[in-house]
DSSP file (Angstrom, degrees, kcal/mol; ACC not computed):
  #  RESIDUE AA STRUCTURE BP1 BP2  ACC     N-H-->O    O-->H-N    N-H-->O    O-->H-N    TCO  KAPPA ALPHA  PHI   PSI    X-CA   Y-CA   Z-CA
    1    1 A X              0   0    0      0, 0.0     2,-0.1     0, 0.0     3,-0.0   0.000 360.0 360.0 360.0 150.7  -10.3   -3.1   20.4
    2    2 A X        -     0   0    0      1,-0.1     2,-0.5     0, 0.0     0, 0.0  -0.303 360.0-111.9 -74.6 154.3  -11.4   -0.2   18.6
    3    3 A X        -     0   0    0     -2,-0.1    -1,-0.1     2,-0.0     2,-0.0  -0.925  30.3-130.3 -97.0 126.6  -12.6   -0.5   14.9
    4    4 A X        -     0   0    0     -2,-0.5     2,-0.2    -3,-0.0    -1,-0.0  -0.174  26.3-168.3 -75.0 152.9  -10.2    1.1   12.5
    5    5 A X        -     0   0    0     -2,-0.0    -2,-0.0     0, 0.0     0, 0.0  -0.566  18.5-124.2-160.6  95.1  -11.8    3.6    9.9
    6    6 A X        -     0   0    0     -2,-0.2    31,-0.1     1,-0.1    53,-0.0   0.096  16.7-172.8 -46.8 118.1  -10.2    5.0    7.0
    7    7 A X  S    S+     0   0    0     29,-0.1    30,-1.5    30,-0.1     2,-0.2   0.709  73.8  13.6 -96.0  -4.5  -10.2    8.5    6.6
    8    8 A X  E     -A   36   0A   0     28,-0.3    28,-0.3    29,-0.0     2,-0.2  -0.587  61.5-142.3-111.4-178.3   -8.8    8.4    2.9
    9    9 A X  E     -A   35   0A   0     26,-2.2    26,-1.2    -2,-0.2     2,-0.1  -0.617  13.7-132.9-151.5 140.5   -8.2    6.1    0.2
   10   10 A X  E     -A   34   0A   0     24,-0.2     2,-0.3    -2,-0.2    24,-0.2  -0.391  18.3-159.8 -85.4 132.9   -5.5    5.9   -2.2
   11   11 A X  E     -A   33   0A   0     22,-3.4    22,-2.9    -2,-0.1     2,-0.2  -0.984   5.6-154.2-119.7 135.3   -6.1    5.5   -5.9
   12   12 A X        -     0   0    0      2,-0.3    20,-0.1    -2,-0.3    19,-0.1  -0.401  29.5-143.0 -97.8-179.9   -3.7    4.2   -8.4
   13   13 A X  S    S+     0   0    0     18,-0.2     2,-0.4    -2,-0.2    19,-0.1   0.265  94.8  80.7-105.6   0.3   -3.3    4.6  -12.0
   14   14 A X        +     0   0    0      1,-0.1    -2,-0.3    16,-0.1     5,-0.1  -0.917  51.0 174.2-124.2 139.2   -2.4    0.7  -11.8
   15   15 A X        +     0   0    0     -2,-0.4     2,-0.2    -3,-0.0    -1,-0.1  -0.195  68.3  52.7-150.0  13.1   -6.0   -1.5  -11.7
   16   16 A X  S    S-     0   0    0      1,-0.1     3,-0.0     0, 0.0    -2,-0.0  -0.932  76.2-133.0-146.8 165.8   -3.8   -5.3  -12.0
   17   17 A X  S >  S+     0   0    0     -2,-0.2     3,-2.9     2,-0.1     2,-0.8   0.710  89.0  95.0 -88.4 -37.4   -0.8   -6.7   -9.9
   18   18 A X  T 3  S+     0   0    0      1,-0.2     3,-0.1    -4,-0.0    -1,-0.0  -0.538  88.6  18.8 -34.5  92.3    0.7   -7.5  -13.3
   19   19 A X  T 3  S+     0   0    0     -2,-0.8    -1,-0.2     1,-0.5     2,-0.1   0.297  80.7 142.7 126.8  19.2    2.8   -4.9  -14.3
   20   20 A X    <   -     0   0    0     -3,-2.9    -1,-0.5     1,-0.1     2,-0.3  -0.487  59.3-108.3 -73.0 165.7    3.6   -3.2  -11.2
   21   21 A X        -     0   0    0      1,-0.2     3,-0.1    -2,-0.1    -1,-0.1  -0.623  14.8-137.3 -97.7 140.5    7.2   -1.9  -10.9
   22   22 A X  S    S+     0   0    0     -2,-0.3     2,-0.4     1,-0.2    -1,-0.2   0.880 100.1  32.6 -85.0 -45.4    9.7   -4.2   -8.1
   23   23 A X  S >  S-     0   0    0      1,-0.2     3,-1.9    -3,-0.1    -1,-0.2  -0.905  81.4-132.9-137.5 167.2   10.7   -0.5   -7.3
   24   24 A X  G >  S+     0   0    0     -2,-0.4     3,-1.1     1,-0.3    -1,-0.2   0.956  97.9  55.9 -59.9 -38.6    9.1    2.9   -7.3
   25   25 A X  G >  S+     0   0    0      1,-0.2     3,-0.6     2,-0.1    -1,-0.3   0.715  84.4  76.6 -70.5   2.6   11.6    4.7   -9.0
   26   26 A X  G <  S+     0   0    0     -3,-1.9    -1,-0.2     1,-0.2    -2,-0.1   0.162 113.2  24.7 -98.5  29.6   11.8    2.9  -12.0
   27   27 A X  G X   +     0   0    0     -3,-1.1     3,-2.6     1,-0.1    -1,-0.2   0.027  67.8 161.8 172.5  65.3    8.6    4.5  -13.1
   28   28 A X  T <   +     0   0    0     -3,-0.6    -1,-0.1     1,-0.3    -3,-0.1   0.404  62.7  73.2 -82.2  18.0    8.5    7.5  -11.3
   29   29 A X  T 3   +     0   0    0      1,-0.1     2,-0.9    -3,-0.1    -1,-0.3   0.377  67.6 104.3 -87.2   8.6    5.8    9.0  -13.8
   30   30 A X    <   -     0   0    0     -3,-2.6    -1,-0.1    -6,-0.2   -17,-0.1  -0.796  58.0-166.4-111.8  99.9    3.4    7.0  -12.5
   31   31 A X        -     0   0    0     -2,-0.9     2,-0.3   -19,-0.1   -18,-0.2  -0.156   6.0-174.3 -29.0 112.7    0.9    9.2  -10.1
   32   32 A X        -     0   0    0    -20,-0.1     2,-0.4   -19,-0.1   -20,-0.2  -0.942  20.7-131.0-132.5-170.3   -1.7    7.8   -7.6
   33   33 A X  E     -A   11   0A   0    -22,-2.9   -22,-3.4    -2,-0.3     2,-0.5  -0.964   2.6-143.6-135.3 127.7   -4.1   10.0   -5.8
   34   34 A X  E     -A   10   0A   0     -2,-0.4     2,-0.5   -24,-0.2   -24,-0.2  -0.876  22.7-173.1 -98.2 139.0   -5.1   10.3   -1.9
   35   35 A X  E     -A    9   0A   0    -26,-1.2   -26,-2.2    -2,-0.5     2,-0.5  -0.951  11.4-146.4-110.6 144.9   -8.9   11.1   -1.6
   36   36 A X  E     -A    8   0A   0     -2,-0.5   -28,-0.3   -28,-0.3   -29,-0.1  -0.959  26.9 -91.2-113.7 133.4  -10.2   11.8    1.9
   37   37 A X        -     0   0    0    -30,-1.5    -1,-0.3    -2,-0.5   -30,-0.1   0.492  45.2-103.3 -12.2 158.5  -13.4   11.1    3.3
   38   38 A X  S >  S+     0   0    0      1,-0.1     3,-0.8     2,-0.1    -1,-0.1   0.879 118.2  62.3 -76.7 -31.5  -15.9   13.9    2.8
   39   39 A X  T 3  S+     0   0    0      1,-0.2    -1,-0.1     2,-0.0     3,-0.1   0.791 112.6  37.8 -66.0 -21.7  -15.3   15.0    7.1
   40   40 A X  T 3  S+     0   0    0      1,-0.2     2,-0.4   -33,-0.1    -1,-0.2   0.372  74.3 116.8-131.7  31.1  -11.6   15.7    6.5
   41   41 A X    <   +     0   0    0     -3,-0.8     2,-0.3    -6,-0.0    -1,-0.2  -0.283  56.8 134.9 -62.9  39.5  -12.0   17.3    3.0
   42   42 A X        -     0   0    0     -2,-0.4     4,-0.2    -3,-0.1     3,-0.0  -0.838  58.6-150.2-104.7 138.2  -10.6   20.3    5.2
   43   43 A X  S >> S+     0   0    0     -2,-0.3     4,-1.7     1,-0.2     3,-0.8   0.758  98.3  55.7 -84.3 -28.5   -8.0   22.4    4.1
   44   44 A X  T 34 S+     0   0    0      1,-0.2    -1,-0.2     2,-0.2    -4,-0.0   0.523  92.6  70.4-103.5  37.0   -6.7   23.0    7.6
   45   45 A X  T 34 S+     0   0    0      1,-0.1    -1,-0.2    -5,-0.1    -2,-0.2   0.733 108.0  45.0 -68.3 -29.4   -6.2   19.1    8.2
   46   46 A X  T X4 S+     0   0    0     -3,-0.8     3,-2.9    -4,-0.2    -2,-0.2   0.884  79.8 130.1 -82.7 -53.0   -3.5   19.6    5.7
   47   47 A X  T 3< S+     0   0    0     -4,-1.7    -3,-0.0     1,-0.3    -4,-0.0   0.280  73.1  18.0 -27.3 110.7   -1.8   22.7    6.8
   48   48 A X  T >  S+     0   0    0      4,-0.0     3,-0.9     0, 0.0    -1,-0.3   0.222  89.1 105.2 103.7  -7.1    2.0   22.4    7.1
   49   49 A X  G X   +     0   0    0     -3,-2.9     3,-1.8     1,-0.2    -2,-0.1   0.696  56.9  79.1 -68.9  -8.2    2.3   19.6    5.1
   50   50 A X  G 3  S+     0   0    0      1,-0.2    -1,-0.2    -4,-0.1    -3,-0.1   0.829  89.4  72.9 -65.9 -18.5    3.7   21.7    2.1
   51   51 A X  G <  S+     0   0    0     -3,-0.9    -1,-0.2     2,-0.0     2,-0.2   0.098  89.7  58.3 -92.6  13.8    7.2   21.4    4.6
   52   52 A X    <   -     0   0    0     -3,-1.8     3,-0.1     1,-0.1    -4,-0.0  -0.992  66.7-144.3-149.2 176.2    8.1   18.0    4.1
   53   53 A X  S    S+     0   0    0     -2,-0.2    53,-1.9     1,-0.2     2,-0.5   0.799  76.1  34.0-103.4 -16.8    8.9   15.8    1.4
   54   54 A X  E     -B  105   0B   0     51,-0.2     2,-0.5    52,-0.1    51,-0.2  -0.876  53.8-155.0-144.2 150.2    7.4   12.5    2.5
   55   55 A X  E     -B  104   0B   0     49,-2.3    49,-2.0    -2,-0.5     2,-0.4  -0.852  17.2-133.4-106.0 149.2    4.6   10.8    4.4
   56   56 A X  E     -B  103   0B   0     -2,-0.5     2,-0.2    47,-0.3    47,-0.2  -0.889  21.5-160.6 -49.4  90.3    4.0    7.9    5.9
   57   57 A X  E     -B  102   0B   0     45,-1.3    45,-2.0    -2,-0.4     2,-0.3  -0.747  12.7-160.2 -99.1 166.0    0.7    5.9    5.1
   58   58 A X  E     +B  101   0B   0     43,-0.3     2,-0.3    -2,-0.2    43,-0.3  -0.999  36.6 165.3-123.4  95.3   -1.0    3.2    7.3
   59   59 A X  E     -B  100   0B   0     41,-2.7    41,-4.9    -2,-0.3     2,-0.6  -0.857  35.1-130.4-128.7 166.7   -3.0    1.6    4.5
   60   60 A X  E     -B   99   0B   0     -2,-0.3     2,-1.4    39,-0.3    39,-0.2  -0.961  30.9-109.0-111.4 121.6   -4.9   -1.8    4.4
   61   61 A X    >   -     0   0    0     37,-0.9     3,-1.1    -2,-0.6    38,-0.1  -0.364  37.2-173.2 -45.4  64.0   -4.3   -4.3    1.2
   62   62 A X  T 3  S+     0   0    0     -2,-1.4    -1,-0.1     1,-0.2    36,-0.0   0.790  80.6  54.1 -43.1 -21.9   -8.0   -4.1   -0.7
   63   63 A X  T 3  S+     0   0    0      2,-0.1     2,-1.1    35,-0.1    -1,-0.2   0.613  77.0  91.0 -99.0 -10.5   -7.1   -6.4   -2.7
   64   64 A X    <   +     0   0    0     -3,-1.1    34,-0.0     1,-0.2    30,-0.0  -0.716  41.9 173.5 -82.1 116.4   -6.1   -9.1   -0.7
   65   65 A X        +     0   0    0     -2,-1.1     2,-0.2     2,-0.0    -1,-0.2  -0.123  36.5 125.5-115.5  35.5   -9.4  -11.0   -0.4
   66   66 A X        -     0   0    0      1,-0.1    29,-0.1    29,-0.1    -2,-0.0  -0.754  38.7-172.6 -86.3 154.2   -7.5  -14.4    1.8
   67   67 A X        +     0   0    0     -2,-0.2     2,-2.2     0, 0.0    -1,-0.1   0.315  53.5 115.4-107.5 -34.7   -9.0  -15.2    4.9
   68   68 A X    >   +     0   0    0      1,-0.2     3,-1.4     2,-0.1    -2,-0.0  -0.385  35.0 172.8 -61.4  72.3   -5.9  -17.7    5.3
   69   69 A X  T 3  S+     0   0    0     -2,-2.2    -1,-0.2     1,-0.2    27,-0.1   0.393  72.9  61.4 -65.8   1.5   -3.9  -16.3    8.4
   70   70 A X  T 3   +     0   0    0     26,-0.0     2,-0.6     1,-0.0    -1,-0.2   0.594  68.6  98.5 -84.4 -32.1   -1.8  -19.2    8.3
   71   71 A X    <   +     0   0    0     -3,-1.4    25,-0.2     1,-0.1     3,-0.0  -0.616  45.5 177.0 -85.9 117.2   -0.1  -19.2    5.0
   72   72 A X        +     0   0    0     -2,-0.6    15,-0.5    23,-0.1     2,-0.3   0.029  51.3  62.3-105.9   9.0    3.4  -17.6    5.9
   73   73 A X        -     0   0    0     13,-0.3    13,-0.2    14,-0.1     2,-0.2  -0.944  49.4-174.3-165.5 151.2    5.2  -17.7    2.4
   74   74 A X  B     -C   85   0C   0     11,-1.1    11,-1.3    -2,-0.3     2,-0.5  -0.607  22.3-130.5-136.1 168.7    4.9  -16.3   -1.1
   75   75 A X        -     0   0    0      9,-0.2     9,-0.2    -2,-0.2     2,-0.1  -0.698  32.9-145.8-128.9  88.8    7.0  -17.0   -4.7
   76   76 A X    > > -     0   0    0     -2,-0.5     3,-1.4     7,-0.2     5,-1.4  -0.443  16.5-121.1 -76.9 160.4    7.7  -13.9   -5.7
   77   77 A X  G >>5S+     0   0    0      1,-0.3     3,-4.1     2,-0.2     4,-0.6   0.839 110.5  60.0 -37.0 -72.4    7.7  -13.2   -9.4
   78   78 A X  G 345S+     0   0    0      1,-0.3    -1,-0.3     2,-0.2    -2,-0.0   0.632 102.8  51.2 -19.4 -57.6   11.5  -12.1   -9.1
   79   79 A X  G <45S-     0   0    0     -3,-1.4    -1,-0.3     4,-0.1    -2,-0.2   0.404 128.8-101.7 -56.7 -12.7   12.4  -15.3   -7.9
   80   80 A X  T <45 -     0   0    0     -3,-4.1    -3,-0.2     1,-0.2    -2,-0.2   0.486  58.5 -83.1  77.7   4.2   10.5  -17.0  -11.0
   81   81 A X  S  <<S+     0   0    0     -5,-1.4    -1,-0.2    -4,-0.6    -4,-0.1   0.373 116.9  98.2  82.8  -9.2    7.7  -17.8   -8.8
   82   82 A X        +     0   0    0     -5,-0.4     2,-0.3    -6,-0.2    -2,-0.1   0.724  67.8  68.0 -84.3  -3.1   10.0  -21.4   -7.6
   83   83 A X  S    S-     0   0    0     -7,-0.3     2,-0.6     2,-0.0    -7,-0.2  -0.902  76.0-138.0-126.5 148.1   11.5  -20.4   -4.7
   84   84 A X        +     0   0    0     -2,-0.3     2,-0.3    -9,-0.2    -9,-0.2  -0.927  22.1 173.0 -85.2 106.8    9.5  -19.6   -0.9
   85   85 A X  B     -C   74   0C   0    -11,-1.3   -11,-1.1    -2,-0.6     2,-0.3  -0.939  40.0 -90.2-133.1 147.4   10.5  -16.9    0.8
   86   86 A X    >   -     0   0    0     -2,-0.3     3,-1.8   -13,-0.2   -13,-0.3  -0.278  40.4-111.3 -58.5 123.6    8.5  -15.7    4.2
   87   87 A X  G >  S+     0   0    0    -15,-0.5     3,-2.4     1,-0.3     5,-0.2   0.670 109.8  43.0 -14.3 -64.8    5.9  -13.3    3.6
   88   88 A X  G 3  S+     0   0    0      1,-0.3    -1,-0.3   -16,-0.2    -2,-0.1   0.150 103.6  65.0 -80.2  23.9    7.5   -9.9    5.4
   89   89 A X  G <  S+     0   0    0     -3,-1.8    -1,-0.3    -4,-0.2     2,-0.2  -0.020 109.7  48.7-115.7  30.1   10.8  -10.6    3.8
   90   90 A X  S <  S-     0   0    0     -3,-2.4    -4,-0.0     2,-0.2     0, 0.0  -0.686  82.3-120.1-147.2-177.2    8.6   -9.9    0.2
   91   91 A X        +     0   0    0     -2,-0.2    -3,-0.1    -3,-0.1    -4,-0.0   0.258  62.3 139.7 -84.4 -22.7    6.1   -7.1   -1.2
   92   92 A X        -     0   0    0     -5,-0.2    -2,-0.2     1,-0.2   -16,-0.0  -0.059  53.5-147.0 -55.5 148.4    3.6   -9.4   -1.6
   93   93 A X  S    S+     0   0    0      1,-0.1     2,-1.3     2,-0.0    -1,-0.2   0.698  73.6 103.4 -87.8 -18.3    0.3   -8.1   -0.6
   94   94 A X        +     0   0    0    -29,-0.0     2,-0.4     2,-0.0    -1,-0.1  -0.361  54.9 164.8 -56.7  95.3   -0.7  -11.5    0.5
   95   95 A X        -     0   0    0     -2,-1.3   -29,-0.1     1,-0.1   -23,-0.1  -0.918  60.8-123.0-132.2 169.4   -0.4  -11.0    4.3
   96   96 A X  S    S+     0   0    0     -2,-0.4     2,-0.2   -25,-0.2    -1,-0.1   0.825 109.4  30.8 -64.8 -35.2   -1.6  -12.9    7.2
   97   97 A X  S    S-     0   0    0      2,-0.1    -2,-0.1    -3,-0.0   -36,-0.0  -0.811  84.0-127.6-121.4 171.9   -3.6   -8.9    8.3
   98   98 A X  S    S+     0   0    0     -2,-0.2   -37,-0.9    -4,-0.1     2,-0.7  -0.131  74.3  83.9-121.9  16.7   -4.5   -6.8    5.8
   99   99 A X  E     +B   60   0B   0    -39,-0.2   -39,-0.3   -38,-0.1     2,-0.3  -0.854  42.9 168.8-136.6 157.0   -2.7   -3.3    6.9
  100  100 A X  E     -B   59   0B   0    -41,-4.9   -41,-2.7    -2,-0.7     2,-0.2  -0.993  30.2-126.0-159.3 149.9    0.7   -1.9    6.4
  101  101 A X  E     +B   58   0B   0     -2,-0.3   -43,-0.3   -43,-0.3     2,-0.2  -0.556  26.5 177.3-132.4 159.4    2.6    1.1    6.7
  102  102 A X  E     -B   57   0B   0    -45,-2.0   -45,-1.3    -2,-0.2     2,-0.4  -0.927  22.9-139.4-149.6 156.0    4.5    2.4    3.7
  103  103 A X  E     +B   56   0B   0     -2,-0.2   -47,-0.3   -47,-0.2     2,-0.3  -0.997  38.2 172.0-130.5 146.2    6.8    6.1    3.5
  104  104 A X  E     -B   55   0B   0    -49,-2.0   -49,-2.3    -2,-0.4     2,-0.4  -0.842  32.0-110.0-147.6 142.0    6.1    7.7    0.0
  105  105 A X  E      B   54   0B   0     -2,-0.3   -51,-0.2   -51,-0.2   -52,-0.1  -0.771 360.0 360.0 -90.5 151.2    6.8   10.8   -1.8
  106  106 A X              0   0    0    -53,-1.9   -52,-0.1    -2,-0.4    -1,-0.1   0.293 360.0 360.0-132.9 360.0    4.2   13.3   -2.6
């Protein structure tokens, strides 16, 4: 298999898991920033994007430093942290691979 290689990376304004919002819109002032790689700092890599309203990223979970592909269930917060529910039926960035697709406004 080919090795995967970022051509961006997404920056938040948010630098903890603590105090992220359970959905976007309830804090739609809050901004993050895609930077691209210095090779596709190109303006016409962009061109035509001004003609839609949302993307699609394929991004990988920096922050998830587990190694533990086995563990299949989370507690999320919502829940009070007591209850298990299976990993892909949560947010959680603990997952079993590290990459994930998300569709965003810009």
């Amino acid at each position: 298999m080919k090795e995967i290689r970022p051509i961006a990376f997404f920056r938040s304004p948010l630098t903890s898991k603590f105090g992220i919002p359970r959905q976007s819109g309830l804090a739609d002032n809050l901004v993050g920033k895609i930077v691209f790689e210095p090779q596709y700092q190109r303006e016409e890599a962009l061109r035509g994007l001004e003609d839609f309203d949302y993307l699609w990223l394929i991004w990988g979970f920096s922050a998830n430093k587990s190694t533990d592909e086995g563990k299949l269930t989370v507690r999320p917060p919502r829940l009070g942290g007591n209850e298990r529910l299976g990993v892909f039926a949560t947010r959680s960035p603990f997952r079993p691979k590290w990459s994930w697709a998300v569709f965003c406004s810009y």
